[in-house]
C-alpha positions, 0 to 999 in steps of 0.5 A, spaced: 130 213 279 133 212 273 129 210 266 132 204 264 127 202 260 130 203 253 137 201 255 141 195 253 140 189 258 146 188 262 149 182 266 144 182 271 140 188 270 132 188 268 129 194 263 123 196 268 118 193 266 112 198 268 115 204 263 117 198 257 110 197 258 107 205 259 111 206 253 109 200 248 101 203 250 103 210 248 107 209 241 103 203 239 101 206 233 109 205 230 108 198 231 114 193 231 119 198 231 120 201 239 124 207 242 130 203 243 132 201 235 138 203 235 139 204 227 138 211 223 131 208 220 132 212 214 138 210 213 136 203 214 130 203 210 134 207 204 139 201 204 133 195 204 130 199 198 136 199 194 137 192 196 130 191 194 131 195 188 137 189 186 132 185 187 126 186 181 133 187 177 134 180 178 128 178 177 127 181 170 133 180 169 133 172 169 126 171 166 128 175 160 134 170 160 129 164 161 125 166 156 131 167 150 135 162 153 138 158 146 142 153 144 144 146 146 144 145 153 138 151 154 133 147 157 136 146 164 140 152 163 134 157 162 130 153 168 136 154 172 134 162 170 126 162 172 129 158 179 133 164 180 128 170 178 123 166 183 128 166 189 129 173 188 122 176 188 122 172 194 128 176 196 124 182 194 118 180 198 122 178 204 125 186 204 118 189 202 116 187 209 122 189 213 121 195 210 115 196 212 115 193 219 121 199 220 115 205 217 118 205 211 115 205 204 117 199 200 119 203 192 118 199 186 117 204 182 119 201 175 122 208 172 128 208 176 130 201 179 136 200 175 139 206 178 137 204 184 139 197 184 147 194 185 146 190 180 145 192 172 141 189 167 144 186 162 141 181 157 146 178 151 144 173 145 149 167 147 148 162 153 156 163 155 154 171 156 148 170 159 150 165 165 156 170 166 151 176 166 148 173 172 154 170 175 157 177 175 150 181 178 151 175 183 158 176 186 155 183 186 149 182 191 154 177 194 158 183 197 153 189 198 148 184 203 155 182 206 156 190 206 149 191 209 150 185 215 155 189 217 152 195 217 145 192 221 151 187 225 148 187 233 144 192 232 137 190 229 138 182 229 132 181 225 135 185 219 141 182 219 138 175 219 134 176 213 140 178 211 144 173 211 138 168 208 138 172 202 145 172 203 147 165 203 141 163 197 145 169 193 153 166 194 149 159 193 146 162 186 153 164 184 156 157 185 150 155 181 152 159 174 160 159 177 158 150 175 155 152 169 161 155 167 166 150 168 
């Protein structure tokens, strides 16, 4: 008899269950991650770290804005920026936990985030730049976490739905400072 154990279910067709659970009590020790995962996990957590990395980026990123936002109209603006900072560490949070659910380390050493980081930090002495700026790093994040739901597609639902979360609050995040600019 075959181990179907840890093969995709099919129309119909159940895993066995006594292996599914033989194989859940000898591997306890890796947690949520199971034989069947589909993905190279290195890969996986490499791209999440750089996803991370982005993250903190942004973070510092719109909380220096927030602090040295200028000018008239600042006030709204700059707390448009400590908002946005917030949900990106949330953001960084939601990453640091997959990361580690995958038996990954999540990295956020500060010597090399921005190399690691899509996005740049870039900082400016006019509100006009700084919303640009932000504007920018947003269409940026826009399109790697569209790239890395691809990438996780059908293969690790849970990663791909955190994903899209952080994916929507990014596009959500562009249209915000796209408004500031009109």
């Amino acid at each position: 008899m075959p181990n179907t154990a840890h093969a995709p279910l099919r129309a119909g067709v159940m895993p066995d269950v006594r292996s599914i659970r033989e194989h859940a009590r000898q591997s306890v020790s890796d947690g949520a991650v199971t034989l069947d995962y589909p993905l190279d996990r290195a890969q996986a957590i490499a791209l999440l770290n750089a996803a991370l990395a982005t993250e903190l980026v942004c973070v510092m990123r719109y909380r220096q804005h927030h602090f040295v936002a200028r000018g008239l109209n600042s006030e709204p603006v700059a707390a448009e920026f400590l908002a946005h900072s917030n949900e990106e560490l949330g953001h960084a949070d939601l990453l640091s936990r997959r990361i580690v659910q995958l038996g990954g380390t999540p990295d956020w050493a500060p010597d090399s985030l921005e190399d690691r980081s899509h996005a740049e930090y870039r900082t400016a002495s006019d509100l006009e730049t700084l919303i640009r700026e932000n504007l920018i790093a947003e269409r940026i994040a826009v399109e790697s976490y569209r790239a890395m739901v691809h990438f996780f597609g059908d293969q690790d639902s849970t990663t791909r739905s955190m994903l899209e979360g952080i994916l929507a609050t990014e596009e959500e995040h562009a249209d915000e400072l796209a408004d500031l600019l009109a």
